[in-house]
C-alpha positions as CSV (number, residue, x, y, z in Angstrom):
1,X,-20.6,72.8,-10.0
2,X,-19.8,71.6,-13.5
3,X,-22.3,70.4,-15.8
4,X,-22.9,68.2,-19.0
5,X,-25.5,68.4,-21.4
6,X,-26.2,66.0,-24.1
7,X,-28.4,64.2,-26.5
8,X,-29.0,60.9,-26.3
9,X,-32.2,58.8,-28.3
10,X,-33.8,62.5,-28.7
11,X,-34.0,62.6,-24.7
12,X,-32.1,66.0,-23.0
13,X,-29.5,64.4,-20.3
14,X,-27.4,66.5,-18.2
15,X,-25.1,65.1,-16.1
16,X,-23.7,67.4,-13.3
17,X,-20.7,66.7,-11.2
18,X,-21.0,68.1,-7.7
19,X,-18.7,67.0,-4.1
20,X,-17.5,63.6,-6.2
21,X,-21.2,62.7,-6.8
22,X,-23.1,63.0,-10.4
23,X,-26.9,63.1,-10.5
24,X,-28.8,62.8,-13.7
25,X,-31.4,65.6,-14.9
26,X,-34.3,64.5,-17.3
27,X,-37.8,65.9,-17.8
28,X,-36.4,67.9,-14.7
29,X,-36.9,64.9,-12.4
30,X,-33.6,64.6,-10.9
31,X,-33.5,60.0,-10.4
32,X,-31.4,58.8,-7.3
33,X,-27.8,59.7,-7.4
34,X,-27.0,55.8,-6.4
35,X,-28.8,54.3,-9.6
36,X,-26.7,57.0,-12.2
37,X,-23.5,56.2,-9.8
38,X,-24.7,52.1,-10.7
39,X,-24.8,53.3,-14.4
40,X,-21.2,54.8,-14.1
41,X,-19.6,51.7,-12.5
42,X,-20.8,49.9,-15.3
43,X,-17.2,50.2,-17.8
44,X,-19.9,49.5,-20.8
45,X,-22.0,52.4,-19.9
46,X,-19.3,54.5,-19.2
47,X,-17.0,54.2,-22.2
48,X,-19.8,53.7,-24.3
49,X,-21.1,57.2,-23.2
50,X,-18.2,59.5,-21.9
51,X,-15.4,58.1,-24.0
52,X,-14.2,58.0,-27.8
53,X,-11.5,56.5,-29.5
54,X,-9.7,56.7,-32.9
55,X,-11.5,55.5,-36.0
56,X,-10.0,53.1,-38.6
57,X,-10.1,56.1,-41.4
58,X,-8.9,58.8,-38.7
59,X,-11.4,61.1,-36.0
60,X,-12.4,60.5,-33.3
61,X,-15.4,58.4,-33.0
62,X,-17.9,56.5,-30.1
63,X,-16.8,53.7,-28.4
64,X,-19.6,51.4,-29.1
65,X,-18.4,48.2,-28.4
66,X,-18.7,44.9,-31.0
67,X,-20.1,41.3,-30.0
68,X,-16.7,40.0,-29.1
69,X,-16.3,42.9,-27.0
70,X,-19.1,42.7,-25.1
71,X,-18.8,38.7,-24.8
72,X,-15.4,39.8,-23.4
73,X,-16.3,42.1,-20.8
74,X,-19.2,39.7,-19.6
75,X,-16.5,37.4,-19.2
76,X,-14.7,39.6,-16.9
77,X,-17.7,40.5,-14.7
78,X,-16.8,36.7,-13.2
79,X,-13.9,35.8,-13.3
80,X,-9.9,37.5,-12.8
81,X,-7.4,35.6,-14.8
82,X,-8.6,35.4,-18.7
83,X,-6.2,34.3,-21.6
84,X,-8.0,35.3,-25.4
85,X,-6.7,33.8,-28.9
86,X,-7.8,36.7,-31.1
87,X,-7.8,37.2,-35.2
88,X,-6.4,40.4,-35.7
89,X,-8.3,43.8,-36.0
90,X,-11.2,43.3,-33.6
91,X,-10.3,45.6,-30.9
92,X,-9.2,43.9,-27.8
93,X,-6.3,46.4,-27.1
94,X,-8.7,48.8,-27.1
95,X,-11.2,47.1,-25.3
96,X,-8.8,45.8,-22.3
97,X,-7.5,48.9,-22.2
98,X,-10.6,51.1,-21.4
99,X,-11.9,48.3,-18.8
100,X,-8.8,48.1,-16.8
101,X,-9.2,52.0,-17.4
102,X,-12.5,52.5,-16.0
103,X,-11.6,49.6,-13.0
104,X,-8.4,52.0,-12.5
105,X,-10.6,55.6,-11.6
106,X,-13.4,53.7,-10.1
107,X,-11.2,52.0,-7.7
108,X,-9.4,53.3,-4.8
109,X,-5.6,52.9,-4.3
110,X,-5.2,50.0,-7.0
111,X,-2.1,50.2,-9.0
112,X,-3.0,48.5,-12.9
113,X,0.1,47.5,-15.5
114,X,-0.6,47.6,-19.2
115,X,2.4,45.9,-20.7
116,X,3.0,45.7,-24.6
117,X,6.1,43.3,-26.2
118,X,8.1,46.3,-27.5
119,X,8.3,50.0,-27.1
120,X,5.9,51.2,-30.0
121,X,3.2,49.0,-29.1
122,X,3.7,50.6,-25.4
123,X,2.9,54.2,-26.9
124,X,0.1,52.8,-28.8
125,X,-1.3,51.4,-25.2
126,X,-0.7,55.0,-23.3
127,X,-2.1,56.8,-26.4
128,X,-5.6,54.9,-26.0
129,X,-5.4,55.9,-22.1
130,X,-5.0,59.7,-23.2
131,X,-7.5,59.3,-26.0
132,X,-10.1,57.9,-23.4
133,X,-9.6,61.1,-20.6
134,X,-9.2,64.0,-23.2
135,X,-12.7,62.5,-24.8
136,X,-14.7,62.2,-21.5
137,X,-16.7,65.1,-20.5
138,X,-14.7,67.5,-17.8
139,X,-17.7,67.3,-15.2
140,X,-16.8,63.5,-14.9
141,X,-12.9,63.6,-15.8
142,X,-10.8,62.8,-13.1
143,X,-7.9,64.1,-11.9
144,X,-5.0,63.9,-12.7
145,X,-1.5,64.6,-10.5
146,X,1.4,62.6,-12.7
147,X,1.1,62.2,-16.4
148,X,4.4,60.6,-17.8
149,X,5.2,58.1,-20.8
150,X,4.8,55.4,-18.2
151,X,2.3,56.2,-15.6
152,X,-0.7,58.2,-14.9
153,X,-2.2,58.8,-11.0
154,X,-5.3,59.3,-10.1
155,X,-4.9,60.8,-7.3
156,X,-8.6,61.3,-5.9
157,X,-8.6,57.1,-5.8
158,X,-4.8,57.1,-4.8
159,X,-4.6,54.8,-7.9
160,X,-2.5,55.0,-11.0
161,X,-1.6,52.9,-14.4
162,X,1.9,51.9,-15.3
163,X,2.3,51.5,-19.4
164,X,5.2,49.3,-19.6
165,X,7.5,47.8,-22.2
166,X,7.9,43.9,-21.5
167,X,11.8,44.5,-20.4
168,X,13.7,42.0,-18.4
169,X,12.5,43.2,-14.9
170,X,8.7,44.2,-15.5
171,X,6.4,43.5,-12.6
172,X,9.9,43.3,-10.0
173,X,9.3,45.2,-7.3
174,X,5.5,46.0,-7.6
175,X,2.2,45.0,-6.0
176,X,-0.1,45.2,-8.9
177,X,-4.1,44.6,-8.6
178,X,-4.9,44.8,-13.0
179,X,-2.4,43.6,-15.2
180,X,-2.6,44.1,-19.0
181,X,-0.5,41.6,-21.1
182,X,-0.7,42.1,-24.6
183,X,0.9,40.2,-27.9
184,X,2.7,37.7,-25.3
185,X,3.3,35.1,-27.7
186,X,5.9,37.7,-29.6
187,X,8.0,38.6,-25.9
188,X,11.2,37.4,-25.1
189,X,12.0,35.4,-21.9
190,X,8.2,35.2,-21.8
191,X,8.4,32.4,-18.6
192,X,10.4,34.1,-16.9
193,X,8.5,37.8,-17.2
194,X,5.2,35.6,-16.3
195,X,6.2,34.4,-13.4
196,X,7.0,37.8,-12.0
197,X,3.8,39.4,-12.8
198,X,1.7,36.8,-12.0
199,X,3.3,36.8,-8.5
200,X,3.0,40.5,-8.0
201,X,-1.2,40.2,-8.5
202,X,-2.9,39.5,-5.3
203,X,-4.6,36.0,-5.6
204,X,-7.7,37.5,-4.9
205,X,-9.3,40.6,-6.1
206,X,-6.8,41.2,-8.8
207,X,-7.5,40.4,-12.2
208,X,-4.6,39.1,-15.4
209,X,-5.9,39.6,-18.7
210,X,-3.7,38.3,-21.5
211,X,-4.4,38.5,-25.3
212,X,-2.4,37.4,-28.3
213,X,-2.5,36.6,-32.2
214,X,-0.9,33.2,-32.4
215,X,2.8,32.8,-32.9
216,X,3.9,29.2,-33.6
217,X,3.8,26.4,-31.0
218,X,5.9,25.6,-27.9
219,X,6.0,29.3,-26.6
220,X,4.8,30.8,-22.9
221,X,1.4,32.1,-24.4
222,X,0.7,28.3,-26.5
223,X,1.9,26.6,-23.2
224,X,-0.6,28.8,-21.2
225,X,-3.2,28.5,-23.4
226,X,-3.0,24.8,-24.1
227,X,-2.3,23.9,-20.3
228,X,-4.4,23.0,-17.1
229,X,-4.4,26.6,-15.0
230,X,-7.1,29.0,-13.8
231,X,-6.8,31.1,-17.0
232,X,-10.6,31.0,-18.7
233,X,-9.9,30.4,-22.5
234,X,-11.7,32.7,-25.1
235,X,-11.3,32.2,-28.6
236,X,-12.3,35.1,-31.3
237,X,-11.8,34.1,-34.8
238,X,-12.9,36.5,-37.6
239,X,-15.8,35.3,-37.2
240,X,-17.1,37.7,-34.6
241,X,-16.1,40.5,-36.4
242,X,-15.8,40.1,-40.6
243,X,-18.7,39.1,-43.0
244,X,-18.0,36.1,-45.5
245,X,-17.3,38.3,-48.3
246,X,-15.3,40.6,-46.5
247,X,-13.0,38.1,-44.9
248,X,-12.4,36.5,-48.9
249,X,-11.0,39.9,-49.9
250,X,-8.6,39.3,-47.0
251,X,-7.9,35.8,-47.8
252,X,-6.7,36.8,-51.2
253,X,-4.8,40.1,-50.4
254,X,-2.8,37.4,-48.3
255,X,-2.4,34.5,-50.7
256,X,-0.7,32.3,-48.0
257,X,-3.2,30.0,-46.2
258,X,-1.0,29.4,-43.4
259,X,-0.4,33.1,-42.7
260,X,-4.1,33.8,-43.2
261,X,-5.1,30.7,-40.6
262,X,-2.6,32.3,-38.0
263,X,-3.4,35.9,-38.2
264,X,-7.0,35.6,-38.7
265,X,-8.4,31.4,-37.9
266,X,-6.3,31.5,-34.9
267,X,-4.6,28.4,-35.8
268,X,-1.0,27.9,-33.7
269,X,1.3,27.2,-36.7
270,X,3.3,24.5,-35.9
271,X,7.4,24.7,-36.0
272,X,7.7,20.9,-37.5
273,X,5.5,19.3,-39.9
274,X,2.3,18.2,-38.4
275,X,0.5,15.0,-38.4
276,X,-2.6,16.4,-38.2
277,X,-4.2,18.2,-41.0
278,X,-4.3,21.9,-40.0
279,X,-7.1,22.6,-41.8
280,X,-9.4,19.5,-40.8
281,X,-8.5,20.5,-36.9
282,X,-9.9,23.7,-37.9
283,X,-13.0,22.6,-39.0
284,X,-13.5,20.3,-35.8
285,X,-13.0,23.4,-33.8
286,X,-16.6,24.3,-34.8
287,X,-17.7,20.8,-33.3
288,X,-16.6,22.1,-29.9
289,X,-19.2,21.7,-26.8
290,X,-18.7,23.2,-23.5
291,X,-20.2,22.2,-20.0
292,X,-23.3,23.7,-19.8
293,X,-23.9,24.0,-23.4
294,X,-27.5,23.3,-24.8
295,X,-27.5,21.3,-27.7
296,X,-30.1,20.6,-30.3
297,X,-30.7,17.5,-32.3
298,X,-32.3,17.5,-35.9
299,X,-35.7,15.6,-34.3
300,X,-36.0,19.2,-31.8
301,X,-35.1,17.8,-29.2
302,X,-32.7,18.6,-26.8
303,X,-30.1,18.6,-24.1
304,X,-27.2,20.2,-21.9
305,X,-23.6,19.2,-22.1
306,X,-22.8,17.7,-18.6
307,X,-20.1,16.9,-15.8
308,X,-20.3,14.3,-13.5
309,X,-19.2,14.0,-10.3
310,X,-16.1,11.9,-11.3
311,X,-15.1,14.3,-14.0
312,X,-16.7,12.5,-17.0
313,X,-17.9,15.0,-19.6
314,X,-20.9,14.1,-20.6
315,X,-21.0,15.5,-24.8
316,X,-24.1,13.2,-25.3
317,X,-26.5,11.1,-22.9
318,X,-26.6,7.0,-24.4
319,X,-29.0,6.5,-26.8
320,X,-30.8,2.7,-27.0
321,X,-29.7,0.7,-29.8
322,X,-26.5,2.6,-30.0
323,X,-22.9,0.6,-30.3
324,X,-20.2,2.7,-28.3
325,X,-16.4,2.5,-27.7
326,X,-14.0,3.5,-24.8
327,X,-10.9,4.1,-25.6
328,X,-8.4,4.8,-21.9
329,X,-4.5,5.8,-22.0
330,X,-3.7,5.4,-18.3
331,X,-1.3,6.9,-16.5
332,X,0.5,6.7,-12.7
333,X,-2.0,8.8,-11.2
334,X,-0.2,11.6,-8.9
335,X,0.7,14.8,-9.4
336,X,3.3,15.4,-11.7
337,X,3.7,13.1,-15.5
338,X,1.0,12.2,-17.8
339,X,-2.8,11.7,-17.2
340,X,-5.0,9.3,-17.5
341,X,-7.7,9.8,-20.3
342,X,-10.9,8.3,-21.5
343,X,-12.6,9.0,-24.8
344,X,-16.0,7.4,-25.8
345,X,-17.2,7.3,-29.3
346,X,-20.4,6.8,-30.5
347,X,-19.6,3.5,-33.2
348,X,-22.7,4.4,-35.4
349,X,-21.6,8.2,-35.9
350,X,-18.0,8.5,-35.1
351,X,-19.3,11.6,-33.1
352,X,-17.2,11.7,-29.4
353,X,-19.7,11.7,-26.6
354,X,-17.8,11.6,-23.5
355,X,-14.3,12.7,-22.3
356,X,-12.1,12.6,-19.4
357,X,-9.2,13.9,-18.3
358,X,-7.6,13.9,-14.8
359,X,-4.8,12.0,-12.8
360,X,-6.6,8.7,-10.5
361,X,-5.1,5.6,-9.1
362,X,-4.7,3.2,-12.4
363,X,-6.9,0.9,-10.0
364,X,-9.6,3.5,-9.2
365,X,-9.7,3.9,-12.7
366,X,-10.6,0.9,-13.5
367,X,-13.5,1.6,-11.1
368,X,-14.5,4.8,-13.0
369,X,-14.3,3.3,-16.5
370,X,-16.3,0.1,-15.4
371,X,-19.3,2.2,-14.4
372,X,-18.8,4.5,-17.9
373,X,-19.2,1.4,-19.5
374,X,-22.2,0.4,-18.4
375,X,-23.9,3.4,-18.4
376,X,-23.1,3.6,-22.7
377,X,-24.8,0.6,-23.5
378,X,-21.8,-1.9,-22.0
379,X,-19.3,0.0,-24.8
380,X,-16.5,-2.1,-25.8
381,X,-13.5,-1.2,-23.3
382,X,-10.1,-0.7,-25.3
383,X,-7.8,-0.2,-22.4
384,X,-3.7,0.4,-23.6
385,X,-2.3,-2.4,-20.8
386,X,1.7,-0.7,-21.0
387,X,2.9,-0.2,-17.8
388,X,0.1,0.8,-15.0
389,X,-2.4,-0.2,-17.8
390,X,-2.2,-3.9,-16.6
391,X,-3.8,-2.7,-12.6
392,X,-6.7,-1.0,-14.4
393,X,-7.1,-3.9,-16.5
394,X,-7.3,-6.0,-13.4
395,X,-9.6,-3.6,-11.8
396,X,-12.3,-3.9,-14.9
397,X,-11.8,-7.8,-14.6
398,X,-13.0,-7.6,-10.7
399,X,-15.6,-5.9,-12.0
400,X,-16.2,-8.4,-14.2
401,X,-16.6,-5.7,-17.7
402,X,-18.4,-7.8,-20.0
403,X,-16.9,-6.0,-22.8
404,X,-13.1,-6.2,-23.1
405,X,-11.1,-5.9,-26.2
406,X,-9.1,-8.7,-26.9
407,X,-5.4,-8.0,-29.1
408,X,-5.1,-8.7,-32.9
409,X,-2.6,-12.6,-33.2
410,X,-1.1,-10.8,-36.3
411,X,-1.7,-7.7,-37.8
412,X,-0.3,-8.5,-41.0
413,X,-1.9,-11.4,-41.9
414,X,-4.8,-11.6,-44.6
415,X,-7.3,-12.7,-41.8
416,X,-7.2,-11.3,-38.4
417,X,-7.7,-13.2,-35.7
418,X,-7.4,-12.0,-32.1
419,X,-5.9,-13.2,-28.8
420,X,-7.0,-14.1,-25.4
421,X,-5.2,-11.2,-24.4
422,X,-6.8,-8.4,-23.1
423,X,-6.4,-4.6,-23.8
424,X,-4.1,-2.6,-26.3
425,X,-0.4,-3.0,-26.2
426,X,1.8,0.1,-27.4
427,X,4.7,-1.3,-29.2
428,X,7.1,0.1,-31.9
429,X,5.1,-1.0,-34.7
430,X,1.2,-0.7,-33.1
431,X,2.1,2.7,-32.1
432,X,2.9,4.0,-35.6
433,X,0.4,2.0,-37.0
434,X,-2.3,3.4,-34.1
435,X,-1.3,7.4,-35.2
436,X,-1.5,6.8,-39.1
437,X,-4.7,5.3,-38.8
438,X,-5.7,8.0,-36.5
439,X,-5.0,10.4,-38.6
440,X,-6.2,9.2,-41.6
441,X,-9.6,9.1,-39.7
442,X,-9.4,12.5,-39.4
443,X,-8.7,13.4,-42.7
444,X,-11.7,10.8,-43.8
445,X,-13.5,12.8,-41.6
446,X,-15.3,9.7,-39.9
447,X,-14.7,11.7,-36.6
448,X,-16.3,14.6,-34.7
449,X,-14.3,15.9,-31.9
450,X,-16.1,17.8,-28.9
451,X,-13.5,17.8,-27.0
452,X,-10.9,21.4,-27.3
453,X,-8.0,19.2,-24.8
454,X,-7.4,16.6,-28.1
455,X,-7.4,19.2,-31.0
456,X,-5.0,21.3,-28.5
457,X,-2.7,18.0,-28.3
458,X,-2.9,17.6,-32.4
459,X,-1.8,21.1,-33.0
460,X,1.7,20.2,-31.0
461,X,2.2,16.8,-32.0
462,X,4.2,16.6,-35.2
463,X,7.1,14.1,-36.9
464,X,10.2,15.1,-35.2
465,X,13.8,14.6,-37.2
466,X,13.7,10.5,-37.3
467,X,10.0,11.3,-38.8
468,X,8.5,9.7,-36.0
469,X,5.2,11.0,-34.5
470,X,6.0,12.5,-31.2
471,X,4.9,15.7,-28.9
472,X,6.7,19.1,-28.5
473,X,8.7,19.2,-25.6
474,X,6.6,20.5,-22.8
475,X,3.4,19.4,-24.1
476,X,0.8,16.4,-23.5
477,X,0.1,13.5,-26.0
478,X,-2.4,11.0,-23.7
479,X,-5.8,12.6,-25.3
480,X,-4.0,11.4,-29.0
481,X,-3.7,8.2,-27.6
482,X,-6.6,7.1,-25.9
483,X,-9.1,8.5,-29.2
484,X,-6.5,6.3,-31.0
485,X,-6.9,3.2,-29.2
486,X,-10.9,3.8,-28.4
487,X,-10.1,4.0,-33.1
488,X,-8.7,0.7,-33.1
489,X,-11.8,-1.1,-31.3
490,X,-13.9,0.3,-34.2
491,X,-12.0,-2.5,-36.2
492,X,-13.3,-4.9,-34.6
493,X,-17.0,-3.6,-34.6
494,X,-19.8,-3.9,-37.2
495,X,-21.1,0.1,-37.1
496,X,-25.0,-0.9,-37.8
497,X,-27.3,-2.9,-35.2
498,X,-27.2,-6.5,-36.4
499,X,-30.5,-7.7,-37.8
500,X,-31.1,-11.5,-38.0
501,X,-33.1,-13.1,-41.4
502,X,-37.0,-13.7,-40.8
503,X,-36.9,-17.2,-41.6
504,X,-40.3,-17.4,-41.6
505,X,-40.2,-15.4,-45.0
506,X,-38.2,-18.6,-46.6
507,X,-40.5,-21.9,-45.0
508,X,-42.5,-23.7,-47.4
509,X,-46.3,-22.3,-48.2
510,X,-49.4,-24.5,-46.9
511,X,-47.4,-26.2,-44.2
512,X,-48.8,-25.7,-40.5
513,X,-46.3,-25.2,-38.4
């Protein structure tokens, strides 16, 4: 029998290890072996208790884990393929690395990959591993039978880790249950290497984590991030780890803005120039609502973000009285190309209040957008009528929308007038003239964006060698579009309830009327 004793909040705990089992001793009342052996699954408990790691200014100190940490690992208690846009310095190596650590000796016959871009950042990886089984107590070390600079067994489970440099051929060859990926927007081949590992993880049971500082646009981990897969996104900014003052310091010691909004704001730098402002997108990040979300209005009250059944994000319920806009890019409506996307905007506020994204029959569509419509106060309907535009179109005049946009006659004349024609056309000219003003919204900061899908699609879209406005290969631009077509039916929209004259104010006095 081996045995443990310790301090812990002035209470005596000893910890004994005896046939694979622990037992805890307190106030010598010895609690049921299953409800320590609960404790000890728990990887918080366990590498917050048993485990150290190496301080910032040298030593070893506890592994008490930060808010973004712990935010983390409740993030992994649900679900098994996680992707997380990090500032630097706030300890997700460390903190993926003594989970999938703690999964690894807890669970029998499991094989877990840790896999860094380049060979030093592979012996910083294995050097946390060793740093976390030296510090743990011996009665609860396990065992180990192979200790190598790539792999460690366990072999009590039958289970082992594999530290791994991201070489041509990682993940070939293996069946892997955790996998580890860590910096992937600095690999090489980076597609290619995915593809592999995410083959070699059993679609269920097995968990991917993946975690990156930013590097530019238009790579494997940007691609991930931005597109539509089973990855769960978590962003951690400085914010969850640095104080206001002490982040300045660090602004200053950089004196590059750009640098300092990759490394630390999380901001995809992008390879061309941009034609959205970097640094409004940024601040529109913190406008961000997610399903489920609770929001609360300056009056107290209050409401949750929402997702009907059709897909329509639901940022804010109608109000009475309020004036709203639909903007729709439509698309074909199967499974590969574009989708089809509808934005609503609150005309009053500029604040988006509902968003979807999602690949329908241009006719069914129409359907969807129809009952939208209604439901935000009959909201003018700005529908872009190019190609398989027209058949939702159709679809909305079946319906009988009592709220269509009609086209500008000319748009360089002094006075506007406007057709009989119906819906937004994309030409040559409207569609530069649709992105500038876009933009220039933006920058006037008469929008607020909820939605993470159109400030993902601004970060990639920049002025390509002809200087015209287009998207990075690989990526989406129909969110752009349809907030910048649901923009152009503001035009044609007085933003305050209309209020008639009381011309009983103005009749003459001592007449009886």
């Amino acid at each position: 029998m081996l045995r443990l004793q310790r301090t812990k909040k002035g209470k005596s705990l000893k910890v004994y290890m005896k046939e694979n089992s622990l037992c805890e001793v307190s106030n010598n009342k010895v609690p049921n072996n299953d409800v320590l052996l609960e404790k000890i699954k728990d990887p918080k408990f366990y590498l917050e208790n048993f485990c150290k790691i190496k301080g910032k200014n040298g030593g070893l100190i506890p592994f008490v884990l930060n808010e973004a940490q712990k935010d983390f690992y409740n993030t992994l208690k649900t679900n098994d393929r996680i992707i997380i846009l990090k500032s630097r310095q706030i300890g997700f190596s460390t903190a993926a690395v003594g989970y999938l650590y703690h999964l690894t000796i807890t669970t029998p016959g499991v094989t877990t990959a840790l896999i860094g871009y380049n060979s030093a950042l592979t012996a910083e990886l294995l050097d946390k591993i060793k740093t976390f089984y030296r510090t743990t107590p011996k009665g609860i070390r396990p065992t180990i039978q192979y200790n190598s600079k790539s792999e460690i067994s366990f072999p009590a489970m039958g289970s082992k880790i594999l530290v791994l440099p991201s070489s041509d051929n990682v993940g070939r060859g293996y069946t892997l249950n955790f996998i580890l990926c860590t910096e992937l927007a600095f690999w090489e081949k980076a597609e290619e290497k995915m593809t592999a590992l995410e083959n070699s993880v059993p679609p269920r049971g097995g968990k991917i984590i993946i975690e990156s500082t930013p590097n530019g646009t238009g790579n494997q981990y940007h691609r991930t991030w931005c597109g539509d897969n089973d990855y769960v996104k978590k962003r951690y900014g400085w914010w969850w780890n640095y104080t206001e003052e002490d982040i300045e310091i660090i602004r200053k010691r950089m004196n590059n803005p750009r640098k300092f909004a990759q490394e630390y704001g999380c901001e995809f730098l992008t390879s061309g120039r941009g034609v959205f402002d970097g640094t409004i997108m940024e601040e529109q990040r913190k406008n961000l609502l997610k399903i489920g979300e609770k929001v609360v209005l300056q009056d107290g009250s209050e409401y949750v973000v929402t997702e009907d059944r059709d897909g329509l994000i639901c940022y804010k319920p109608p109000e009475r009285g309020s004036i709203y806009v639909i903007g729709a890019d439509v698309s074909e409506g199967i499974g590969i190309g574009d989708y089809s996307v509808a934005i609503i905007w609150d005309r009053m506020t500029g604040e988006q209040v509902g968003f979807f994204r999602g690949k329908l029959p241009p006719d069914v569509f129409g359907e969807k957008l129809d009952a939208w419509g209604r439901t935000y106060n009959m909201a003018l309907m700005v529908v872009e009528i190019n190609n398989h535009g027209l058949s939702t179109v159709n679809s909305l005049k079946q319906k009988m929308y009592p709220n269509m946009y009609f086209r500008p006659s000319k748009l360089d004349a002094i006075s506007q007038g406007y057709t009989d024609r119906i819906g937004w056309k994309t030409t040559r000219v409207t569609r530069e003239l649709l992105i500038d003003d876009f933009a220039q919204a933006m920058r006037d900061r008469l929008l607020i964006i909820r939605s993470e899908n159109i400030l993902d699609e601004m970060s990639t879209f920049v002025y390509d060698n002809s200087n015209s406005p287009t998207a990075q290969e690989g990526y989406h631009d129909d969110c752009i579009f349809a907030g910048g077509i649901g923009f152009q039916g503001f035009k044609t929209i007085y933003n305050k309830p209309l209020t008639q004259i009381d011309y009983s104010e103005h009749l003459p006095l001592g007449y009886n009327y």
